[in-house]
C-alpha positions in Angstrom: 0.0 -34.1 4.3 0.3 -30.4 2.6 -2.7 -29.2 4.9 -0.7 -30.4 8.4 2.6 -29.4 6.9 1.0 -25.6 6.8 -1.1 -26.0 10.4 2.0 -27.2 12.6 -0.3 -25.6 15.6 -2.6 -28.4 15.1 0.1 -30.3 17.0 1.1 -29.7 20.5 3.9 -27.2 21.2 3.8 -26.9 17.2 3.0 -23.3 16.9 6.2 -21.8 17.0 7.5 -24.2 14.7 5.8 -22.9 12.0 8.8 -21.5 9.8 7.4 -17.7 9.3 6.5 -17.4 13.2 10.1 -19.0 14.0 11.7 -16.7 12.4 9.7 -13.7 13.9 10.9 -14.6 16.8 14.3 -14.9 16.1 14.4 -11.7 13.9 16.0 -8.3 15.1 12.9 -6.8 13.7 10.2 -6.7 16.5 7.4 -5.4 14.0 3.9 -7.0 14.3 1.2 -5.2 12.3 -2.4 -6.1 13.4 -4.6 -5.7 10.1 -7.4 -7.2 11.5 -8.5 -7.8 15.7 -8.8 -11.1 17.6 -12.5 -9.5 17.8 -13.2 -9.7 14.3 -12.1 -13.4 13.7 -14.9 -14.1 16.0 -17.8 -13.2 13.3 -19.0 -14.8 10.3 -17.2 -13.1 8.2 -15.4 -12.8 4.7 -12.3 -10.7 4.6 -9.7 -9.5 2.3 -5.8 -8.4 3.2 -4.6 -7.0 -0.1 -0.8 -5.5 -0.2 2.5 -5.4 -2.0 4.4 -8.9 -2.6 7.0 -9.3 0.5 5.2 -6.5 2.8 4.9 -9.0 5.3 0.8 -10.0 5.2 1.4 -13.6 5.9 3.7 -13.2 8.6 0.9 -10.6 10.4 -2.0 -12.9 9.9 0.0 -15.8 11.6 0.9 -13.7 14.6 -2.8 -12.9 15.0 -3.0 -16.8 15.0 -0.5 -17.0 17.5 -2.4 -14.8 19.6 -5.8 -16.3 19.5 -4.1 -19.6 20.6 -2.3 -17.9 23.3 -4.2 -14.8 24.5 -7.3 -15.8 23.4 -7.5 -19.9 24.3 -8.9 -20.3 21.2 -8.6 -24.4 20.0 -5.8 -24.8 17.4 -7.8 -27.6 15.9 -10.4 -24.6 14.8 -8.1 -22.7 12.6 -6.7 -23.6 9.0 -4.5 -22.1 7.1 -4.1 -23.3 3.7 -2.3 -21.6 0.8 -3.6 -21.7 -3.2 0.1 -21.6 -5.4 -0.3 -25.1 -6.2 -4.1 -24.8 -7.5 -5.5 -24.1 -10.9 -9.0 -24.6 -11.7 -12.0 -23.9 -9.7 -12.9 -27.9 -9.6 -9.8 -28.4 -7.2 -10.5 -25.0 -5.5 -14.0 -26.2 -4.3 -12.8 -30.0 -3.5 -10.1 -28.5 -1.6 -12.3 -25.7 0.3 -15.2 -28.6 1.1 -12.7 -30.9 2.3 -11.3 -28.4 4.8 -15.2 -27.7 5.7 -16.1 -30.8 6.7 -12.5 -32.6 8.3 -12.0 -29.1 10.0 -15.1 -27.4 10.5 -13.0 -24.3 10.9 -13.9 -21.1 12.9 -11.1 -18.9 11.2 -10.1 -20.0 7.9 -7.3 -18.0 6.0 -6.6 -18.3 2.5 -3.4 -17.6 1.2 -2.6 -15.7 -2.0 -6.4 -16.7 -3.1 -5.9 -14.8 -6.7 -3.7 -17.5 -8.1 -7.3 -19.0 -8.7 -8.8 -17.1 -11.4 -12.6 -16.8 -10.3 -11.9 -17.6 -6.6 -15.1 -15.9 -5.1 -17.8 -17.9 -7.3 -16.3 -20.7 -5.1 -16.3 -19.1 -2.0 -19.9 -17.1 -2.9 -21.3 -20.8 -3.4 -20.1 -22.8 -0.4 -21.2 -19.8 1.9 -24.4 -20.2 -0.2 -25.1 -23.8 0.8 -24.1 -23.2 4.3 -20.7 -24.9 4.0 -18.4 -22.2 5.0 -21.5 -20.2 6.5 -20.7 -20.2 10.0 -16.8 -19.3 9.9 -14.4 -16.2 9.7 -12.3 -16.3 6.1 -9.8 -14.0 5.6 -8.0 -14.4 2.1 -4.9 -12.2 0.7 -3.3 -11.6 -2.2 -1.3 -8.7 -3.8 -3.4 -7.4 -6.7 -6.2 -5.2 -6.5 -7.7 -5.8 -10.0 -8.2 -9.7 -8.7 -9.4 -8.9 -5.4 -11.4 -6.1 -6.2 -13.5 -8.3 -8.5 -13.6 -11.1 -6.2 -14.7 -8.8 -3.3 -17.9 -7.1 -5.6 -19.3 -10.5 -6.3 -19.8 -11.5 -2.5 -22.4 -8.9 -1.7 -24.4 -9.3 1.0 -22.3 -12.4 2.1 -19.3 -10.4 3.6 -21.1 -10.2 7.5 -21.0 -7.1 9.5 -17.4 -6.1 9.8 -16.7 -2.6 9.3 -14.0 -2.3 6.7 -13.9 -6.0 5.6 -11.1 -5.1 3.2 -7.8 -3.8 4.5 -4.7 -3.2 3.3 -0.9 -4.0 4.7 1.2 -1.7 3.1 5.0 -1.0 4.1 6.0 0.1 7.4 5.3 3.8 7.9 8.1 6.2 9.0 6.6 6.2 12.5 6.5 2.2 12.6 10.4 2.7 11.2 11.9 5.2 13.4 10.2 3.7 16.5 11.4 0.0 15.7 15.0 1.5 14.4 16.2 4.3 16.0 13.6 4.4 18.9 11.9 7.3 17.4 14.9 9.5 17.1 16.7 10.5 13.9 15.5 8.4 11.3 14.5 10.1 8.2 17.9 9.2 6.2 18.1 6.0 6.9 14.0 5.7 6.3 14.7 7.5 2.5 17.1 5.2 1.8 16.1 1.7 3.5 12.2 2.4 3.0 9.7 0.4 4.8 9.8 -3.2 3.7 10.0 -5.3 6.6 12.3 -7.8 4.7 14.4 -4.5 4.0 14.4 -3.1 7.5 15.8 -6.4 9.2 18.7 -6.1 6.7 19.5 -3.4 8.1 19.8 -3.9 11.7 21.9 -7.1 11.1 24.2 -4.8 9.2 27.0 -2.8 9.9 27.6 -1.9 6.6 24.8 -0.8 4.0 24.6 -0.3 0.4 21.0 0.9 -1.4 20.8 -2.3 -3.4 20.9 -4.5 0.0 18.1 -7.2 -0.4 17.1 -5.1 -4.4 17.1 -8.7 -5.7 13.6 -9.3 -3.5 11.9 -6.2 -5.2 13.4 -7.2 -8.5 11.1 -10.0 -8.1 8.3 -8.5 -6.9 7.9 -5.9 -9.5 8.3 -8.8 -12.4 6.1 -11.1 -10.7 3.3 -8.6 -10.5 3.7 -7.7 -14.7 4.2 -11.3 -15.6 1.2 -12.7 -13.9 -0.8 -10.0 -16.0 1.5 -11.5 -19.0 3.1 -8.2 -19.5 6.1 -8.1 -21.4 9.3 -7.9 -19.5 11.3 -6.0 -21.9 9.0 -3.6 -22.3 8.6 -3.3 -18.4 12.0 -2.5 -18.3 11.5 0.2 -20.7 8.5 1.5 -18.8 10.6 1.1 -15.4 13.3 3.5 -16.6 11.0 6.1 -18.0 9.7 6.6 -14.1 13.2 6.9 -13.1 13.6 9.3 -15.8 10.8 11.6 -14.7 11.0 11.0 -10.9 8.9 13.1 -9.6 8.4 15.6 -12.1 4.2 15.1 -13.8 3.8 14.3 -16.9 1.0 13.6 -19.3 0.9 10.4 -20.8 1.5 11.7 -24.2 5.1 12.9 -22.7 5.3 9.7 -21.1 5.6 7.3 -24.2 7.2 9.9 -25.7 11.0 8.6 -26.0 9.4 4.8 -25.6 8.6 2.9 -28.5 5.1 1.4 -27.4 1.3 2.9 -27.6 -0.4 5.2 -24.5 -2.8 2.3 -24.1 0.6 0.1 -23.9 2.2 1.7 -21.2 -1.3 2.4 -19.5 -1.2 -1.4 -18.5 1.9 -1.7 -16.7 1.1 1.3 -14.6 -2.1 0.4 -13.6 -0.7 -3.2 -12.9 1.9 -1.8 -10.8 -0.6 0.3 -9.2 -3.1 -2.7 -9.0 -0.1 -4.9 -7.2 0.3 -1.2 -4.2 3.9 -0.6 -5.8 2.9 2.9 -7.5 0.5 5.4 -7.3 -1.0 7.3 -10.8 -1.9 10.7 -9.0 -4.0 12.5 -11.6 -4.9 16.3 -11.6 -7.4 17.7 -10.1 -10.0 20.9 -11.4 -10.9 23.0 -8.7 -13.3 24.8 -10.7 -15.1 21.7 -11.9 -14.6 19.6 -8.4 -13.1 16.6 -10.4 -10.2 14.6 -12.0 -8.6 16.6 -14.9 -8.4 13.7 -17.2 -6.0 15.8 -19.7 -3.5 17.2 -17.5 -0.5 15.9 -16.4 0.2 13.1 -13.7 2.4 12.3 -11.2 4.2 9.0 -10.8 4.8 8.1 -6.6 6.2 5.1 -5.5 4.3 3.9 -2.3 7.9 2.9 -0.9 11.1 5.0 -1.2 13.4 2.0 -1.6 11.7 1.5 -4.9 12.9 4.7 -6.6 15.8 2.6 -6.9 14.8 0.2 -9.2 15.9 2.6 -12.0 19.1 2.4 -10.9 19.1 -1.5 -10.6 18.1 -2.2 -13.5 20.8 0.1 -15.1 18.7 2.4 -16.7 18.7 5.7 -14.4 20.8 7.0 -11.9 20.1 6.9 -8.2 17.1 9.6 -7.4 17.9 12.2 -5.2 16.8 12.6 -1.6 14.4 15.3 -2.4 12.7 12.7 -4.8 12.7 10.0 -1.9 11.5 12.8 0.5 8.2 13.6 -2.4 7.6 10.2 -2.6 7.2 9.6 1.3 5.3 12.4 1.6 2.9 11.5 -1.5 2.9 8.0 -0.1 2.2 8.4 3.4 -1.0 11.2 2.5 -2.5 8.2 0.3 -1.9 5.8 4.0 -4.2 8.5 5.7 -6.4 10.4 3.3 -7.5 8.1 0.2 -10.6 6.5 1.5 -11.1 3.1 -1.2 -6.9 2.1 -0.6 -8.4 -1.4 -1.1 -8.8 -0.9 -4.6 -5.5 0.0 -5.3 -2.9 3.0 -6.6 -3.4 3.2 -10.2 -6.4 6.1 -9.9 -6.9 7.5 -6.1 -9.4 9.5 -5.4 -8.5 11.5 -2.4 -4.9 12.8 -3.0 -4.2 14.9 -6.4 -2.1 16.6 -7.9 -2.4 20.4 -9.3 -1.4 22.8 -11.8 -3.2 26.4 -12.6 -3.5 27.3 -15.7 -0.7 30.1 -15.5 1.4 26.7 -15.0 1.9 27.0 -11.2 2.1 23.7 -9.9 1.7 22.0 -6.1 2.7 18.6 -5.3 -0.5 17.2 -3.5 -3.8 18.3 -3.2 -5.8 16.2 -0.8 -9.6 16.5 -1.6 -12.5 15.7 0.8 -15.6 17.1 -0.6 -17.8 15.5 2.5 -15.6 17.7 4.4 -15.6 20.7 2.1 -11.8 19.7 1.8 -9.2 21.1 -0.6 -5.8 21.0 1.2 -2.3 21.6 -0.4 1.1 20.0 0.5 4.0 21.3 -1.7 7.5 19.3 -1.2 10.3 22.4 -0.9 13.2 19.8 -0.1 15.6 22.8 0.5 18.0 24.6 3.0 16.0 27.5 3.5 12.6 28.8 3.2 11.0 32.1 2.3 8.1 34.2 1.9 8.2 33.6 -1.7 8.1 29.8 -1.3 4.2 30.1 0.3 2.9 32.5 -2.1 1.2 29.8 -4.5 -0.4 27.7 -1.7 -1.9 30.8 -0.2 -2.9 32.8 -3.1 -4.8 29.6 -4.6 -6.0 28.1 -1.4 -5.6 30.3 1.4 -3.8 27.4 3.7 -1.6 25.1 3.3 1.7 23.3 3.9 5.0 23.1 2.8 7.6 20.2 3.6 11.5 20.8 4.0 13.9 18.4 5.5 14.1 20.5 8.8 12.3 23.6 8.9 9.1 24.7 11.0 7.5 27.7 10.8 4.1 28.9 11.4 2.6 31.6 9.4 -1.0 32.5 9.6 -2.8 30.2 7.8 -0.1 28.2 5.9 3.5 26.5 7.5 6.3 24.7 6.5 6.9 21.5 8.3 10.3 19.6 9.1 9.7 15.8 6.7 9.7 14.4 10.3 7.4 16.8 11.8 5.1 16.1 8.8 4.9 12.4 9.4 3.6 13.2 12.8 1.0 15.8 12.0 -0.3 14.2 8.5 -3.2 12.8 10.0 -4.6 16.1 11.3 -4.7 17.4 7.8 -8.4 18.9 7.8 -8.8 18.2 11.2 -10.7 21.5 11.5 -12.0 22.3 8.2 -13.1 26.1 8.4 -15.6 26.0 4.9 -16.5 28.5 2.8 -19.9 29.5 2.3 -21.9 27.2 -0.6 -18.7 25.3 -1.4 -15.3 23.6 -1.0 -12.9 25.6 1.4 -9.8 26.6 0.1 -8.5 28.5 3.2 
């Protein structure tokens, strides 16, 4: 009965009675990601969607349902959805999984929140073993990359030849926003303060009036769900919560971190990386330009992959409200990890292709995105101010030769380096080493 109740296409004219794809519909919000292609679905295949609680991966995977029904004439019979909450032990995993196999015989199978099943893939790894769930597409999600990550590693060799089997849905990008908003047009405000949550931005178009803690109750769950299911302490996650509001978007080592917080490095270690694990916030470490690697014992910087969250502070009564230049750093940190980190997959809590930097006469820079197949070292500094001067592009160019800099509505082109409106940035962030110009036997820095 549970299996039919979550496949309503299995009946005639059921499709669009399926709750999520109802409301779709219905929704002010016309916003319909594509994570993965009809094309794909067509391969034996195993696939993972990883991203934040509530960014909307269930509703996307169903509209790519929807559209191999309708576009695609694909039988509804030959596609199961069937979600994992109410599981708990691998036994009822694989009875449920073979049962599907053989009363189904799916050609797309989606798994729903598969890491609420602690050791999910020696499951899946066996019954695509035995031929069972050999010949079918599966596409599972969930929210945490430490689970998925795992799960992922021990299906070698059985994932099929899909380029990029793992993908991540994070929250809507400023272009996604401003196009589905404001029709491309003046939207950066209201992007810093409503962020990119689908449930978020829907809120907003139904409403006249809008306050910052509109729909907070949804990421007040999401943030304890993600520490609780890695039985983290909730007091202490409060404690840890307000200490990122505290240092917004200042670095700090985590020494300075615990500092005022009465709980261990190691302590406060595990709910950021679980917060990073669950796409919520990114741990951007330091990086050595003279070495070429991660300075383990300088300072870090703390970026929530969403603006909207740098309210949680706030919410939970331990900070004030950060300021728009600390939603504007945030963005920008957040949308170079959507382009330029190349294993998103395995989540925020240690990327590996944007940085942060400090000299050792203490000049800082923001980001430092590092490509070393490209001979890439490029540096975004966030100068959320009025006006900008010669002065403001003197530690970009003396330490890397090129480089920009990010106000809220300045452009201006120098020779090698040039400041960027935050809009004008959004646009233009993918082109960031578009034409690397290297230096002789090394990384380029101009």
């Amino acid at each position: 009965m549970k299996l039919s109740a979550e496949n309503p296409w299995w009946n005639k004219g059921g499709l669009w009675q399926d709750p999520d794809l109802s409301r779709v519909k219905a929704s002010p919000l016309q916003y319909h990601p594509r994570p993965f292609s009809p094309s794909v679905c067509k391969q034996s295949a195993v696939l993972t969607l990883r991203g934040p609680r509530r960014v909307g991966k269930t509703v996307a995977l169903k509209l790519l349902i929807a559209e191999l029904i309708e576009k695609h004439a694909w039988d509804p019979q030959t596609i199961t959805w069937t979600a994992l909450d109410t599981f708990r032990t691998l036994v009822q995993l694989e009875e449920h999984l073979l049962n599907i196999a053989v009363e189904r015989k799916p050609r797309l199978l989606v798994v729903d929140e598969a890491t609420t099943v602690t050791g999910w893939q020696r499951v899946v790894k066996k019954l695509r073993d035995d031929g069972t769930l050999a010949d079918c597409c599966i596409i599972l999600t969930g929210s945490s990359a430490y689970d998925l990550k795992a799960g992922a590693e021990r299906m070698a060799g059985r994932r099929g030849d899909v380029p990029d089997p793992d993908r991540v849905l994070l929250p809507m990008s400023f272009h996604d926003f401003a196009s589905h908003v404001h029709g491309g047009k003046g939207a950066v405000q209201d992007y810093l303060r409503v962020g990119g949550f689908p449930f978020r931005v829907e809120q907003f178009l139904l409403k006249r009036d809008w306050n910052e803690f509109d729909g907070f109750q949804v990421f007040d769950d999401v943030l304890f769900y993600e520490l609780t299911r890695r039985r983290l302490d909730r007091s202490i996650a409060i404690e840890v919560l307000g200490r990122l509001s505290a240092i917004g978007c200042s670095s700090a080592s985590y020494e300075a971190f615990i500092k005022p917080l009465s709980m261990a490095k190691d302590t406060a270690r595990k709910y950021l990386d679980a917060l990073g694990d669950a796409f919520l916030l990114a741990t951007i470490s330091s990086y050595d330009t003279s070495r070429g690697r991660v300075a383990p014992k300088k300072d870090r910087k703390f970026v929530w992959i969403d603006p909207a969250l740098g309210y949680t502070g706030k919410w939970l009564r331990q900070a004030e409200a950060p300021s728009d230049a600390s939603r504007a750093e945030w963005a920008v940190g957040a949308t170079l990890l959507r382009h330029h980190e190349p294993r998103l997959w395995e989540g925020l809590s240690a990327p590996r292709g944007v940085f942060t930097w400090k000299s050792s006469g203490g000049n800082e820079i923001d980001y430092l995105v590092v490509d070393k197949s490209r001979k890439l070292l490029f540096p975004v500094e966030v100068k959320y101010q009025n006006s900008i001067s010669d002065w403001d592009f003197q530690v970009i160019e003396r330490a890397f030769g090129r480089g920009w800099l990010v106000s809220p509505e300045i452009d201006r082109a120098r020779q090698k380096s040039e400041a960027l409106s935050l809009e004008h940035f959004f646009s233009q962030v993918g082109t960031i080493g578009a034409a690397p110009n290297p230096s002789p036997g090394g990384i380029s820095k101009g």
